[in-house]
N, C-alpha and C positions, 0 to 999 in steps of 0.2 A: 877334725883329725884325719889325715889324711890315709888311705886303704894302704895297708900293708902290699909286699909285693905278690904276696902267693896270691891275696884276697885281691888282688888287682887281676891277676894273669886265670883266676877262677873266673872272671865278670869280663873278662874278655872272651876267654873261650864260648861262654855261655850264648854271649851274644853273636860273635861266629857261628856258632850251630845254628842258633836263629835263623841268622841269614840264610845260613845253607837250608836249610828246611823250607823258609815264606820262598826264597828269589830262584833257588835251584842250584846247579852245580856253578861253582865260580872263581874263578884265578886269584893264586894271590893278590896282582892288581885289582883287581875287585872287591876283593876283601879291605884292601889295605885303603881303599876310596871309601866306601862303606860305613866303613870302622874308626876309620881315621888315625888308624895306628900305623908306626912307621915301618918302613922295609922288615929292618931287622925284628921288629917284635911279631907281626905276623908269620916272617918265616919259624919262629920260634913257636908260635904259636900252632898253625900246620904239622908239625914235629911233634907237639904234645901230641895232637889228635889223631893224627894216625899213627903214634904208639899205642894211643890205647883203643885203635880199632875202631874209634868211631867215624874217619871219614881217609878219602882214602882217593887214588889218580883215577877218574872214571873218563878223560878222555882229554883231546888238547885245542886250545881256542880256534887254530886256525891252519891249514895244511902249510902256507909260507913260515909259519914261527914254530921252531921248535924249540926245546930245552926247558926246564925251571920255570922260565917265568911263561910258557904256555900253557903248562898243565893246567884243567880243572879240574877243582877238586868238589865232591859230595859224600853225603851221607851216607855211611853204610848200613845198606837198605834191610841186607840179611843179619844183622846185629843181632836183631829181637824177632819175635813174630810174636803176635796181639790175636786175640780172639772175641767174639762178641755173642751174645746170646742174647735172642728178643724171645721170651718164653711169655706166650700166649695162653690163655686159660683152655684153648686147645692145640696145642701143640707150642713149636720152636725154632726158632732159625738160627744157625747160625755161619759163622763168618769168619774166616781167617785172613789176617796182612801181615804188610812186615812193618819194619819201624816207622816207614813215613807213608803208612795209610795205604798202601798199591793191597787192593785185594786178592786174594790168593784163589781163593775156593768159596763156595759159597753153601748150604745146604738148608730144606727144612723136613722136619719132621711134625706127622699127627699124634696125638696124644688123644685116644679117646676119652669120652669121663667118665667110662668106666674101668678102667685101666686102673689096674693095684697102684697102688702109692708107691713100692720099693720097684716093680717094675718100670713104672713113667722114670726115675730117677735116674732108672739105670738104662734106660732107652736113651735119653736125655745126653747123657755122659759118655755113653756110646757113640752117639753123635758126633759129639764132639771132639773127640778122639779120632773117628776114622777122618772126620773133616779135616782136621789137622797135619796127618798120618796123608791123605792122596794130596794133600799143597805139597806136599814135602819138607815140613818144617821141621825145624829141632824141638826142643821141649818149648815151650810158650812162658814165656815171659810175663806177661797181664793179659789178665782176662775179666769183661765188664761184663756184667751180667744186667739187660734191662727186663724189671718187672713192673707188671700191677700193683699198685696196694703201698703203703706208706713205707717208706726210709726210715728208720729212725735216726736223728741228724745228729745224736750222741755218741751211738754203738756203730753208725752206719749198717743195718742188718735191716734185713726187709722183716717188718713189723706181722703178727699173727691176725687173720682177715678170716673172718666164716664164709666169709663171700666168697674166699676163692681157694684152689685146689690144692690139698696139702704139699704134694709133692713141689709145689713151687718154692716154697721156704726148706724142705728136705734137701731141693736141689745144690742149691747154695753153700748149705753148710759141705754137704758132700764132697762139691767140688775143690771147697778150700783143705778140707782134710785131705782128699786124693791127689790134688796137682800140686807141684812144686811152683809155680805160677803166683801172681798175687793177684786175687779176688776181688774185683770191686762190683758191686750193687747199686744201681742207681733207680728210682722210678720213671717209665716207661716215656710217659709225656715228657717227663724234663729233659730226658735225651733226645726224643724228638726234636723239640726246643733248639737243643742244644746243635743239630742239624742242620735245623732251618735257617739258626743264625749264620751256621759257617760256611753253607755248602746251599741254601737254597734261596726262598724269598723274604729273608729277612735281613739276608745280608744288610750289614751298617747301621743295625739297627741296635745300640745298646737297653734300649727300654721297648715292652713288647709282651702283650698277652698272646700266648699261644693258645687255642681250644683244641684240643683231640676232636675229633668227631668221629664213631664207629660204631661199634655196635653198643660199646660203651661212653662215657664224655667224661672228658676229665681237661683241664688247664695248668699251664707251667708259667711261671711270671718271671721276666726278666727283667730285673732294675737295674737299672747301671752297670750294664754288664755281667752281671751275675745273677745264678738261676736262685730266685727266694724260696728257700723248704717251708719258712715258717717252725716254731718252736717245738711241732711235735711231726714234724714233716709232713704235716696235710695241706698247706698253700695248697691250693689251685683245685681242691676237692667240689668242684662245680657240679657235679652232678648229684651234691646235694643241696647248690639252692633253690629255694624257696623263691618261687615265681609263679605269677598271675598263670593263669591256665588249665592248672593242674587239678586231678579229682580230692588232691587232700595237701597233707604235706608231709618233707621226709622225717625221718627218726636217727635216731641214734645206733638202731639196726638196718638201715636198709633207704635207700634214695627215691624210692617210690614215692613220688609226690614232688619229686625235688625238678630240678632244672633237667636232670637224665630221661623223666618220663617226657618230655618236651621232644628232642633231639635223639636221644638213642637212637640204635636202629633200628627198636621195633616200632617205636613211636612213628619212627619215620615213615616204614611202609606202611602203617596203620593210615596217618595222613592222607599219603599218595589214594589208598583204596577209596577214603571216603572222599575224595575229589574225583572219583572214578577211571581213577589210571591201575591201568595194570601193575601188580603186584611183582614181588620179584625175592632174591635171595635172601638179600641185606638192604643197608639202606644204600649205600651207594649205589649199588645196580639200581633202585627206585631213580633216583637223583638221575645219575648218568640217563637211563631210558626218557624222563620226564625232559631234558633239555632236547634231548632229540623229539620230541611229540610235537614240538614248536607251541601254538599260541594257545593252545588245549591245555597246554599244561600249567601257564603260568599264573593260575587260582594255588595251585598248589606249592609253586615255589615261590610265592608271595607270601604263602602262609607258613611256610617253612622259614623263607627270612626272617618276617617277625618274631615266630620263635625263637630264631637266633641272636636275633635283636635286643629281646628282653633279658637275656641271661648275658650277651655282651655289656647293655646299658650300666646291669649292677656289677660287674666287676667295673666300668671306667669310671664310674662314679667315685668307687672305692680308690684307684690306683691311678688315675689320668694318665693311660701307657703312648697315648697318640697312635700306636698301631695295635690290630689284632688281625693276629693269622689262623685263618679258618684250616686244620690240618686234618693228618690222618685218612681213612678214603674215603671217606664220606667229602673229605674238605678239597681232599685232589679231586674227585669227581665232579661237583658242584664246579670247580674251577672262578673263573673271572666271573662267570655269569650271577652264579649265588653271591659272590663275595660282595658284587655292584649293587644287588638287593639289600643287602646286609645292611652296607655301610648304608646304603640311602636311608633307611628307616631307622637305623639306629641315629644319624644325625637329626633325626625328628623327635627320639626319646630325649637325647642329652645333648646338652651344652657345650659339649667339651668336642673339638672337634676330634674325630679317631678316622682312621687310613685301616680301612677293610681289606687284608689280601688273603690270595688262595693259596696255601701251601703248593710246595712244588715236588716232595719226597713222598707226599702219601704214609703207606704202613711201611714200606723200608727205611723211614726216617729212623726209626726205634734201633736199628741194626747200626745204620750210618752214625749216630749220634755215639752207639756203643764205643763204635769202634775209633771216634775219636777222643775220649777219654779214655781210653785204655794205653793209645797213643802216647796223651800227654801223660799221662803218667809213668810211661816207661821211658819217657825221653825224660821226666826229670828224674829219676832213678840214673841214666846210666849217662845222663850227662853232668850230672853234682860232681863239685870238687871230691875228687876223692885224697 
């Protein structure tokens, strides 16, 4: 049966904004090559869209042609503004843009852990307010908010954790009662994830284990293009498995034992010490220092690979992704050098061949990833048939 006319000239539009969004500003000739629709229906089309504001004459192809058929046309950039929030178990960043991602301002904030629970909240939300308030944006349209700690993939609300600081899940709720804005919640790695796909070293890649590496670990699995939560949104909770090395193993309270005491950060600088390299903040300042030590150090990043080895092995065993991306800073730090250790020994564990890379966003991937889902989400709000 073939589409109605509205439901035709909806599925047009949709995919004009597209264009305009992936390819950039572009003439109706471009559109109508594109699209494949003819004269008149693009010009009708053009007419729809910039009556309802969403794209608009931002400049003309060429200084010899003028009139109609030189204009090009784009997205209008100040429609929406989008916000994002990477809330860390100390502290917070965050982010403002407009419709199609140009970032505005940027800010973060420390949260110590001793800091009241209503105050963190309201420190938090102040943030993000005044960040918002010197872009010069209007009220905020979506706002993503990336956490720690499980999604639940029914309610989408970030899930109750001992492990982590109350004010985190307070935050949230807050922000949806205070802002007129729409709220989303996603877990931290998966946004990351969701980064490296679009914007870093994983580009083209529709299948793909992501690892966090930081002071914490944790993994996001992309199947087919889409980020897997898993039935209670724990996928990718790697840093509790259960791997060779460990003094015990983890629980149902707490990952001590698990694949986190391997890899963490504190593990890591533990490592570094007993290979007798100087000590440092975190782990990536260990990692970063040890590649610069040159051939001193490479007892140590050999043995740091294997660990990373073993905990990669059992996820490909499980999911045969062909890639994993070593991220977060621990994994920008390491860079090519670790990733090349990785991959070699993990092709010694498993059969399966897997493509080791280094992420390339580090800990701003969590901000960067927000704030493209905040994106899409406000473009399919305000570009749906209305």
């Amino acid at each position: 049966m073939p589409a109605s006319p509205s439901t035709a000239r909806a599925i047009n539009d949709r995919r004009a904004l597209h264009l305009l969004q992936e390819e950039g500003p572009l003439t109706a000739g471009q559109l109508k090559a594109l699209t494949g629709l003819s004269r008149p229906s693009v010009a009708d089309l053009v007419d729809r869209l910039r009556g309802a504001g969403l794209i608009d004459v931002v400049g003309e192809s060429g200084a010899e042609r003028r009139g109609p058929n030189a204009r090009v046309y784009g997205i209008v950039a100040d429609r929406a503004h989008l916000a994002a929030l990477d809330v860390r178990t100390g502290g917070v960043g965050v982010g403002v843009a407009d419709l199609l991602g140009n970032p505005l301002a940027e800010k973060t904030l420390a949260v110590p852990a001793d800091m009241p629970t209503d105050r963190a909240v309201a420190a938090a939300v102040a943030l993000l307010e005044r960040t918002a308030r010197e872009a010069g944006t209007a009220p905020l349209h979506t706002v993503a908010v990336g956490a720690p700690g499980l999604i639940d993939p029914a309610s989408g609300e970030l899930r109750d954790s001992a492990s982590l600081p109350l004010w985190h899940r307070r935050l949230v709720a807050v922000l949806q009662e205070r802002l007129p804005a729409t709220v989303l919640v996603e877990n931290e790695t998966n946004l990351a994830a969701v980064a490296e796909q679009r914007l870093g070293v994983a580009r083209g890649h529709d299948t793909f284990v992501f690892l966090w590496l930081g002071e914490g670990v944790g993994a996001a699995v992309v199947l087919d293009g889409k980020v897997r939560r898993g039935a209670s949104g724990g996928a990718g909770e790697v840093g509790f498995l259960p791997v060779p090395g460990t003094s015990g193993l983890p629980s149902a309270t707490g990952c001590d034992g698990g694949f986190h005491s391997l890899v963490g950060g504190g593990a890591v600088c533990e490592l570094a010490a007993a290979h007798g390299l100087p000590g440092g903040p975190d782990g990536p300042a260990v990692v970063a220092a040890a590649l610069e030590a040159g051939e001193r150090a490479d007892p140590f990043l050999d043995a740091l690979a294997e660990r990373l080895a073993l905990g990669a092995a059992a996820v490909v065993a499980v999911l045969d992704p062909g890639c994993v991306v070593l991220g977060g800073e621990t994994g920008l730090a390491g860079g090519k050098a670790l990733a090349a250790r990785v991959e070699a020994r993990l092709a010694e564990l498993s059969p399966l061949r897997t493509e080791v890379r280094a992420g390339e966003l580090g800990g701003g991937a969590v901000l960067s990833g927000a704030l493209l889902i905040a994106r899409e989400a406000a473009q399919d709000d305000l570009f749906a048939p209305r």
